[in-house]
C-alpha positions in Angstrom: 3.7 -26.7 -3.3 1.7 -29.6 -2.8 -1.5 -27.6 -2.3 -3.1 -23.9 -2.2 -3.2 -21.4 0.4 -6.1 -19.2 1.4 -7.7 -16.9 4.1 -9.8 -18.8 6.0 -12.7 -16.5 5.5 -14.0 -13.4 4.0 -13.4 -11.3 7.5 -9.7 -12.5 6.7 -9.4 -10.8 3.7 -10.8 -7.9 5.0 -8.6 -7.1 7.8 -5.4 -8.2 5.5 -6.7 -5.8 2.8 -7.5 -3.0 4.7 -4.2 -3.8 6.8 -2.1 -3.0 3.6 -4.3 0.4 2.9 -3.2 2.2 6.4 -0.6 3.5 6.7 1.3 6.0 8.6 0.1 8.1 5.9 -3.5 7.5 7.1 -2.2 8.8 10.7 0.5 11.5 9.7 0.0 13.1 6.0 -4.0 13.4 6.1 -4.2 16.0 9.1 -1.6 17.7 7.7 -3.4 17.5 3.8 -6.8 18.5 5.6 -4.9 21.4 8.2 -3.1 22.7 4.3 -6.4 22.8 2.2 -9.0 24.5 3.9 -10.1 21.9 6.2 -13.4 20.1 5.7 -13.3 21.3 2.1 -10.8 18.9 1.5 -13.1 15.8 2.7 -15.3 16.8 -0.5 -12.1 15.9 -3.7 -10.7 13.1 -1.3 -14.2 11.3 -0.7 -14.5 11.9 -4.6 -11.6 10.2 -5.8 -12.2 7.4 -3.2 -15.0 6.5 -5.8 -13.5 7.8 -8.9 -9.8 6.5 -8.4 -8.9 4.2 -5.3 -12.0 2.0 -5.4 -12.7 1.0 -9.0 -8.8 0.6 -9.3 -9.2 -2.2 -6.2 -11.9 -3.6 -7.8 -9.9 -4.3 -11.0 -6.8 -5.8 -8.7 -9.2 -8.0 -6.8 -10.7 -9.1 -10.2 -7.3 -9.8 -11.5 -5.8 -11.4 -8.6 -8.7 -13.7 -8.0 -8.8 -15.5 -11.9 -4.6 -15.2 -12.2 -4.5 -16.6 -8.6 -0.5 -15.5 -8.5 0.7 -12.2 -7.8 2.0 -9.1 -9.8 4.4 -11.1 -12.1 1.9 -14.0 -13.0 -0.9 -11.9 -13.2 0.8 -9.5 -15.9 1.9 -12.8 -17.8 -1.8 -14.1 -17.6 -3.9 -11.1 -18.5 -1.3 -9.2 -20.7 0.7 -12.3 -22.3 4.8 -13.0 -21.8 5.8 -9.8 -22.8 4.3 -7.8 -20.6 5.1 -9.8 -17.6 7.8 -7.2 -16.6 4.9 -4.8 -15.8 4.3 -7.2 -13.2 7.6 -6.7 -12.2 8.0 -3.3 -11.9 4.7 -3.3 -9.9 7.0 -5.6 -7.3 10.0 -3.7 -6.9 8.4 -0.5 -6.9 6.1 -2.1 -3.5 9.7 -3.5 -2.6 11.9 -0.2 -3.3 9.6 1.9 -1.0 10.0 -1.2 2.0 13.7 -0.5 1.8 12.7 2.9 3.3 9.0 2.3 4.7 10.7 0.0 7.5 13.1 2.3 9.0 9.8 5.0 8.9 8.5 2.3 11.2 11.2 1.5 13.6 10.7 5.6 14.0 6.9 5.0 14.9 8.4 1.7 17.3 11.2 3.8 18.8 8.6 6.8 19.6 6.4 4.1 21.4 9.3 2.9 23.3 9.7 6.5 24.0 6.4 7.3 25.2 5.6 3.9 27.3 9.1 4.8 29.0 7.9 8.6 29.9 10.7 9.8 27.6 9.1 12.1 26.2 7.3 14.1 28.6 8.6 15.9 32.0 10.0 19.1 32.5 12.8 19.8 30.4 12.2 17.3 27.7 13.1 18.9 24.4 10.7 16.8 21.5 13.9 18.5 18.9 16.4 17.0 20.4 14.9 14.1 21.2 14.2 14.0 17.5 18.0 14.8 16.6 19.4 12.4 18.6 17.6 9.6 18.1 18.1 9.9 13.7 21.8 10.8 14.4 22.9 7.9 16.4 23.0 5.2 13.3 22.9 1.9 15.6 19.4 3.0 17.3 17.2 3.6 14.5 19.1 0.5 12.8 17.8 -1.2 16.0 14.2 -0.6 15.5 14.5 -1.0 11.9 15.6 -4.7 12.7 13.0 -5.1 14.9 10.0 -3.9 12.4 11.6 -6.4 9.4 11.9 -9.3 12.3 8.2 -8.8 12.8 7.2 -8.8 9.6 9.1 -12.1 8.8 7.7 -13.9 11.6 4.0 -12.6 10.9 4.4 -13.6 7.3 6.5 -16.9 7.2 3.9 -19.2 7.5 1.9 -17.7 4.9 -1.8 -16.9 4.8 -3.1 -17.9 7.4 -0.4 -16.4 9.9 -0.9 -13.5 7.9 -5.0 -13.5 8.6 -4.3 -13.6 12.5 -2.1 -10.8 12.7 -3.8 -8.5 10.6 -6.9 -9.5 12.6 -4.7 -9.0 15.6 -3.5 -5.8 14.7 -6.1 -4.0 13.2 -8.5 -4.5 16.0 -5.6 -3.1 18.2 -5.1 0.1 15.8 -9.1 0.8 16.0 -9.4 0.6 19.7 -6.4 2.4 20.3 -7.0 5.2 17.6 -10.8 5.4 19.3 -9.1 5.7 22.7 -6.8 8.7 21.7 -9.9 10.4 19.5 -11.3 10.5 23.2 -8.9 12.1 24.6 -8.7 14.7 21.8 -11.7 15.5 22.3 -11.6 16.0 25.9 -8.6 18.5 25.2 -10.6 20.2 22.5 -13.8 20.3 24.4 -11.8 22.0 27.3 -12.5 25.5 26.4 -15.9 24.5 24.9 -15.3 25.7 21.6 -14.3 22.3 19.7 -11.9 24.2 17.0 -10.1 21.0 16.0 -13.8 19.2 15.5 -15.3 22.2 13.3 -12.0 22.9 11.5 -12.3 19.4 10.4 -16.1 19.3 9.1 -16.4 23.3 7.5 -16.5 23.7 4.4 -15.6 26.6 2.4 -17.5 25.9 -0.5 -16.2 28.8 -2.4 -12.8 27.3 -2.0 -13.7 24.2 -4.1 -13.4 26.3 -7.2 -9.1 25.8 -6.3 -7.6 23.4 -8.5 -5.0 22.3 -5.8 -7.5 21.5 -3.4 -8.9 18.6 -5.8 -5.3 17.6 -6.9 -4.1 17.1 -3.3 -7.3 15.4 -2.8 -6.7 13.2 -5.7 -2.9 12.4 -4.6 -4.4 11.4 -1.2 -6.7 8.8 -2.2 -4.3 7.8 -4.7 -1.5 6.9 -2.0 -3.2 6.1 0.9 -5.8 3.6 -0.1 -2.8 1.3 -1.5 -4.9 1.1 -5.1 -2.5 0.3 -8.3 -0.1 -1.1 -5.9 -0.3 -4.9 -6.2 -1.2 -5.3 -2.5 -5.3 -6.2 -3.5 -3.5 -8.6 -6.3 -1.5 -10.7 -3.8 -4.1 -11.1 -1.4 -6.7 -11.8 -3.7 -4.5 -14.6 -4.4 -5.9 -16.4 -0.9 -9.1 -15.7 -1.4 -11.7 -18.5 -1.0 -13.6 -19.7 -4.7 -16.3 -17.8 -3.7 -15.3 -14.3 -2.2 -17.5 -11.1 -3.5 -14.3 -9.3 -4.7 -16.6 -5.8 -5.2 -17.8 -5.9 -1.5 -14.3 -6.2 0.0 -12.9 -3.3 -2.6 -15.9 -1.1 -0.9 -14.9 -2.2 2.6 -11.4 -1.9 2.1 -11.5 1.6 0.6 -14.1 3.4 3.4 -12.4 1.5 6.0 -9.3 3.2 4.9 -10.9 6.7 5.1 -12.4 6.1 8.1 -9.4 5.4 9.7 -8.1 8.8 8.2 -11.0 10.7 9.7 -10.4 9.1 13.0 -6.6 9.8 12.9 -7.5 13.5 11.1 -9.6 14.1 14.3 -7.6 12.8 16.8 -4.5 14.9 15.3 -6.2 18.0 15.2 -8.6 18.3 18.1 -5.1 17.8 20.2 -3.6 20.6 18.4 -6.3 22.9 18.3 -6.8 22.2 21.8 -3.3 23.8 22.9 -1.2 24.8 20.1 -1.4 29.1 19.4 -1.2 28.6 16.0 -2.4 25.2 15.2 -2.3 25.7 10.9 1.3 26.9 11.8 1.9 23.6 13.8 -0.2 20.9 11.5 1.2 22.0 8.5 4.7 21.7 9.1 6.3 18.7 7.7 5.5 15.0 8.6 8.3 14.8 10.5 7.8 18.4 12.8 3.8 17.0 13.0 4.2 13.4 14.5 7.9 13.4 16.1 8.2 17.5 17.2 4.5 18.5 17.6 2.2 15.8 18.9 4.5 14.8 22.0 4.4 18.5 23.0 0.5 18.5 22.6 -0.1 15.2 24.0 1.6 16.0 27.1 -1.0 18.3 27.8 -3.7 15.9 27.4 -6.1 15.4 30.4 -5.4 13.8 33.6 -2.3 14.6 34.5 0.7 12.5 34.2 -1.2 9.8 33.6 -3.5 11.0 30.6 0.1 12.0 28.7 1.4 8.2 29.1 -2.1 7.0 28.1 -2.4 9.6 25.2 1.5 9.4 24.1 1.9 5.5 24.1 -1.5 4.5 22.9 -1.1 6.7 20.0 2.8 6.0 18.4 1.5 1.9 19.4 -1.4 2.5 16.3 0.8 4.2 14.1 3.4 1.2 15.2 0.2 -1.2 14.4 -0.7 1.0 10.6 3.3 0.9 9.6 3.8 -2.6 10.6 0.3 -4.2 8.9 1.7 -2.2 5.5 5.4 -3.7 6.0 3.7 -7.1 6.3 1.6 -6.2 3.0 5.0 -4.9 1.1 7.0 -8.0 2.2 4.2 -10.6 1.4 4.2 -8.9 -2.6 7.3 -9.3 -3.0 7.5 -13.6 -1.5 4.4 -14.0 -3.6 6.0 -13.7 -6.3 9.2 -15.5 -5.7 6.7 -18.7 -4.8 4.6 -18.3 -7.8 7.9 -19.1 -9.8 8.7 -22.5 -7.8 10.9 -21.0 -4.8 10.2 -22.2 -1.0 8.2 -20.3 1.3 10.5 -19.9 3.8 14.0 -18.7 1.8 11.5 -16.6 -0.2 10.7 -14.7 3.2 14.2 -14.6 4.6 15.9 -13.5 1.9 14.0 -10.9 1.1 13.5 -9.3 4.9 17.6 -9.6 4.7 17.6 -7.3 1.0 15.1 -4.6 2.5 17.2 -4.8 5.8 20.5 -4.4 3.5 18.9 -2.0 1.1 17.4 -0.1 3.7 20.9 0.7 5.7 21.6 3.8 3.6 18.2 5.7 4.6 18.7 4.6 8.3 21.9 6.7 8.3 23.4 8.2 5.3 23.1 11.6 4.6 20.8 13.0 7.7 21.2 16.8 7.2 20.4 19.8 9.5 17.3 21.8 8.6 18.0 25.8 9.0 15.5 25.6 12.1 17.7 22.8 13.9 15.9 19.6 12.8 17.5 16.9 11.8 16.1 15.8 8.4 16.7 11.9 6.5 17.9 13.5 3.0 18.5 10.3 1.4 15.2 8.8 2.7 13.6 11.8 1.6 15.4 10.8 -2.2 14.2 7.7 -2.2 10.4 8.7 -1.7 10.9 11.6 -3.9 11.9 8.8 -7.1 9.7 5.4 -6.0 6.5 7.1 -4.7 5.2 8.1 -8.1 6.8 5.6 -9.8 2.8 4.0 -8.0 1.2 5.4 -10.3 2.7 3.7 -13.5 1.6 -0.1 -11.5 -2.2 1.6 -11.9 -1.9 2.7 -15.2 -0.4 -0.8 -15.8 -3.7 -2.5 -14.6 -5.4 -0.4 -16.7 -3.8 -0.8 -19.8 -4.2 -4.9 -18.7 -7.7 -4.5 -19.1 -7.8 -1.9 -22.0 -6.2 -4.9 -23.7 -8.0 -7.7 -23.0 -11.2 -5.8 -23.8 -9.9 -4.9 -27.3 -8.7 -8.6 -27.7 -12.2 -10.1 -26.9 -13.7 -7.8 -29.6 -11.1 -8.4 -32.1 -11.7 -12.8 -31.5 -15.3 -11.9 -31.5 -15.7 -10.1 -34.7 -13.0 -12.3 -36.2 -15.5 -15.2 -35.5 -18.6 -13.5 -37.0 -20.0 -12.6 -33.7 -19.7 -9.0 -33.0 -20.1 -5.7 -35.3 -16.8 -4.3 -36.4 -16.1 -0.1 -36.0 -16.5 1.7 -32.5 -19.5 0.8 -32.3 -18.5 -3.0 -31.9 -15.7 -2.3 -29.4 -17.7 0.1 -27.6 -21.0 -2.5 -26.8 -18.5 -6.0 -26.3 -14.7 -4.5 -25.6 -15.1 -1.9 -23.5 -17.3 -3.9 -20.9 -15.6 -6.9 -21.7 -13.5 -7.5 -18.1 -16.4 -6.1 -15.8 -18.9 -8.8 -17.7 -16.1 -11.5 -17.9 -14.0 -11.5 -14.3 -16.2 -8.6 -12.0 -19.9 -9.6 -12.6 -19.5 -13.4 -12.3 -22.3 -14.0 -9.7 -19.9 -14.3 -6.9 -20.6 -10.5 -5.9 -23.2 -9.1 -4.2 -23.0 -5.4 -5.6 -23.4 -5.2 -9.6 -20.8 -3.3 -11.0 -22.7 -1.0 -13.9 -20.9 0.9 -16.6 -19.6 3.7 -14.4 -16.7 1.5 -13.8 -16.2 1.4 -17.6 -16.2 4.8 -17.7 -13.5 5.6 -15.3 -11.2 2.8 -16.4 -11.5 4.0 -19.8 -11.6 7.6 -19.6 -11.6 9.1 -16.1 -8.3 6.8 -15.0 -6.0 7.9 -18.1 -7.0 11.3 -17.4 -6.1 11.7 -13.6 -3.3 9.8 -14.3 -2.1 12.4 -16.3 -3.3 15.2 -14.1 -1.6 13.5 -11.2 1.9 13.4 -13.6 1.7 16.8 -15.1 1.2 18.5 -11.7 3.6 16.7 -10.0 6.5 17.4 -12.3 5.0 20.9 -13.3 5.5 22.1 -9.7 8.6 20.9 -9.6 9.7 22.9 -12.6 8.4 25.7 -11.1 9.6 25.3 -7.6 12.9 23.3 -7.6 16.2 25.4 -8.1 18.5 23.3 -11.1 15.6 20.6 -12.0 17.5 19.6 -14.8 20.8 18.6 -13.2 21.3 15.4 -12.8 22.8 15.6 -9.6 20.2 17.5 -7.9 18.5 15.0 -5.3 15.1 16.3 -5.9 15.7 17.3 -9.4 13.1 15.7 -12.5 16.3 13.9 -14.3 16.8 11.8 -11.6 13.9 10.2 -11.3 13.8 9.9 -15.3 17.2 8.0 -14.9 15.9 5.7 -12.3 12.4 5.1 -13.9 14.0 4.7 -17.1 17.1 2.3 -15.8 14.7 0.0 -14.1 12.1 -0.2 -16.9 14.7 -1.0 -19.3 16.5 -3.8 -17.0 13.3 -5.1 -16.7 12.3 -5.2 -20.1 15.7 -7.0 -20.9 14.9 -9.4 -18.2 11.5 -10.4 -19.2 12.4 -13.0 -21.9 14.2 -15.0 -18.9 11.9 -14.5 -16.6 9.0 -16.3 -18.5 11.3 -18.7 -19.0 10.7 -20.8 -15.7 7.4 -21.8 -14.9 4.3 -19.8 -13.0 2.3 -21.8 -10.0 -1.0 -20.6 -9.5 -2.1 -21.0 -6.5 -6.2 -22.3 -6.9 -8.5 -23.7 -4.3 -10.1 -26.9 -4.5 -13.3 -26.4 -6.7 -12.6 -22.6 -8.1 -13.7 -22.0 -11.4 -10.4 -19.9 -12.7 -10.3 -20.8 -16.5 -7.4 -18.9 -18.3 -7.7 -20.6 -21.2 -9.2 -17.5 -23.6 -6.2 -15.1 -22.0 -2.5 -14.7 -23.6 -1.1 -17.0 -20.3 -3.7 -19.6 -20.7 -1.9 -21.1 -23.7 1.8 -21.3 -21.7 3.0 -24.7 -21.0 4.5 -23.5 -18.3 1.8 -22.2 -16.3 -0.1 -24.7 -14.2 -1.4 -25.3 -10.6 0.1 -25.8 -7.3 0.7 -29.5 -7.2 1.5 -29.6 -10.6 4.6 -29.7 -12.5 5.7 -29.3 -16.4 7.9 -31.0 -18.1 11.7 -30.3 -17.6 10.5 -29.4 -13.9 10.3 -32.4 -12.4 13.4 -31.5 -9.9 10.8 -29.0 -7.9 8.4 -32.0 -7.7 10.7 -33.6 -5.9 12.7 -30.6 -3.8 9.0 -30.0 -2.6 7.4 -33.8 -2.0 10.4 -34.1 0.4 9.7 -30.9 2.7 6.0 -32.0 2.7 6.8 -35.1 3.7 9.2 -34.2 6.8 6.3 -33.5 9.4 4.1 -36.6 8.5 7.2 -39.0 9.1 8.1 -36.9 12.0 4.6 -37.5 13.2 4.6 -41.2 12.4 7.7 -41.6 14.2 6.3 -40.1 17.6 3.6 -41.8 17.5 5.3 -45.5 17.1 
């Protein structure tokens, strides 16, 4: 706690970020979203909502995360003021809640490279099903491979940013060469016949299909999940940024580095399939699951050269989505430590004890409740659950940081016609409140691209709006298409989720009084400019820099000054 951490550079940054926006998802959902909605006329809605959702939501974090410099909890109590520092909260434990599961989806992607570098699953007589079956019904392998994903994670996190700026350096370069390497090969499959199905299928467009309102909410959903935005991930590693980063160029970079990955993974995924596959809509649409574990190790083992073109195809490709799942593990985990150092706790037992809780907390979707689907499959039920109630629970973090800066917007115009200097009415609040966090924490001179008052516009009005078209769909087809919605004890019923949602915001609402009770390091770089003395936090005793203590806290000045000092007496000692 002596001093701050930070990336060592803006190419830092970059990698980390966009290392927390892949995901499987990038490699597994989008074929299967662009093989479901009329190919290429998907790319249109998605490459919209990149602009109008994912981006100017990144934007905002980065903003947020770079002034606050703490992570979801401080930030909250900064912008919003003590009693909304539970948002901030929730925003953690929802990242958290979906690790519990997210790392056993990984040690599938691990095990399946293990699989393919070993030749398991090609030959004759290999069957990709029971392959599958076996593998999720013998509990002490896939808690094996979730072990080893959450042992990765802590050691690529433990030392803190800059540990965390190597790997994701490492590994992103990996996923892009290897992702490039199996696009090749795809395309050598698909070119075989010379027609280049998968490649077309891809880039039509049926332009009369855009009229579909499905078409744009599945594009919306997309960009919403897969670009990490709302989440908290931009937040926390904004908090490393150097005093000078351009927060609006590395929101832009993160977000069409994210979609290009998708289009490279969408292509590679498809050109295979097309390539071989009788009915390849049949085969691309048909579950996450059927796609990346059933399908693509029967396609890939057709891929060119032989024997050796399979291995080349199978184990490259399960090694980048091993690469995507493990740079968003490291993203999930580092939210949640953030956190637990901004409030005084050590590094080190910040990171251990929470890889052991999503180890713990993950056991149950490892191996309780794996059912049989009626075509043979076996099928994580509980995991299943516990994405069906924490993956939409997202979408409240992003509504969170809007309401954040719907707030301090209306605050500014309030203090400023209080004090004479702005016109009261909507007129008032529409010239000074409304651009009041874009002229205040986005436009500072630091970034290279001006952010105009399209951002205003979609924070304000376009946001709130697909928010709600993003909630009302979601529940509204599963009203529609889920047998006993109502029952409580229906899995994939509505009232669950309501009781979870509502049992977590409540705890965490009666927890907020204590948790503002201990005090909030911020974590700023020598010479940053990060006032917070005109927001709610900047007026908290208990908020102060990294080095600094309040009163009544002494005890962690001195807990701390002895762990710094254990290396330079060590080195002292050695040198003597």
């Amino acid at each position: 706690m002596s001093q701050s951490d930070q990336f060592s550079g803006r190419v830092g940054l970059i990698f980390a970020s966009i290392g927390a926006a892949i995901g499987t998802g990038n490699i597994w959902r989008f074929p299967r979203m662009v093989g479901a909605n009329e190919g290429g006329t998907f790319l249109i809605p998605w490459l919209f909502f990149l602009f109008a959702w994912s981006i100017p939501l990144v934007i905002a974090e980065f903003a947020l995360g770079k002034r606050s410099r703490t992570g979801t909890i401080g930030t909250f109590r900064i912008f919003a003021g003590k009693n909304f520092a539970w948002m901030g909260l929730w925003t953690a434990w929802i990242s958290t809640a979906i690790g519990f599961y997210y790392a056993v989806v990984a040690g599938w992607c691990l095990k399946y490279f293990q699989l393919g570098v070993t030749n398991g699953l090609i030959g004759e007589g290999v069957d990709t099903q029971l392959v599958w079956n076996e593998f999720l019904q013998s509990p002490e392998n896939v808690i094996l491979f979730q072990f080893l994903v959450i042992a990765i994670t802590l050691l690529a996190i433990w030392k803190g940013a800059k540990a965390i700026e190597k790997v994701n350096v490492v590994l992103m370069i990996s996923l892009f060469i290897l992702l490039f390497m199996s696009l090749g090969l795809s395309l050598w499959m698909d070119m075989a016949d010379g027609s280049l199905d998968g490649f077309l299928f891809m880039f039509t467009v049926k332009w009369s299909s855009l009229s579909d309102p499905a078409i744009w909410i599945n594009g919306l959903s997309q960009s919403a999940w897969s670009c990490s935005a709302g989440m908290g991930m931009a937040i926390t590693y904004s908090v490393y940024m150097r005093k000078d980063e351009d927060t609006t160029l590395n929101a832009f970079t993160m977000g069409l580095a994210n979609n290009s990955i998708s289009i490279i993974a969408g292509l590679t995924v498809l050109s295979a399939i097309f390539a071989v596959s009788e009915n390849p809509l049949d085969t691309v649409t048909g579950g996450s699951s059927a796609i990346t574990f059933l399908a693509l190790p029967e396609v890939f083992a057709q891929a060119p050269g032989g024997a050796t073109g399979a291995w080349i195809m199978m184990s490259g490709f399960f090694l980048a989505l091993s690469f995507a799942a493990l740079t968003s593990m490291i993203s999930t985990v580092e939210l949640c430590v953030r956190n637990f150092v901004d409030h005084g706790y050590e590094r080190e037992k910040s990171v251990l004890l929470t890889s052991i809780a999503i180890l713990i907390f993950g056991l149950p979707s490892a191996v309780v409740w794996i059912s049989i689907a009626p075509d043979g499959t076996a099928f994580p039920q509980f995991l299943e659950v516990q994405d069906h109630i924490w993956g939409y629970g997202l979408m409240f973090s992003g509504l969170f940081i809007a309401f954040t800066i719907w707030k301090y917007g209306y605050q500014k115009w309030r203090h400023q016609v209080a004090e004479g200097e702005a016109p009261p009415g909507l007129q008032g609040y529409f010239g000074i409140g409304v651009s009041a966090f874009r002229d205040d924490f986005i436009n500072t001179g630091d970034n290279d691209i001006w952010i105009g008052r399209w951002w205003d516009i979609l924070m304000y009005l376009a946001f709130p709006f697909l928010f709600s078209v993003l909630i009302i769909s979601y529940f509204g087809d599963m009203i529609a298409n889920t047998p006993n919605v109502w029952d409580p004890s229906n899995p994939n019923g509505i009232t669950i989720i309501l009781l979870f949602w509502g049992i977590v915001a409540i705890g965490f609402i009666a927890f907020n009084r204590k948790l503002v009770q201990r005090p909030l390091f911020r974590n700023v770089p020598e010479g940053a400019d990060v006032d917070i003395s005109m927001l709610p936090g900047g007026k908290d005793e208990l908020i102060v820099e990294v080095g600094e203590y309040p009163p009544g806290w002494e005890h962690l000045a001195k807990r701390h000054s002895k762990l710094v000092e254990l290396e330079p007496l060590h080195i002292d000692l050695n040198s003597d």
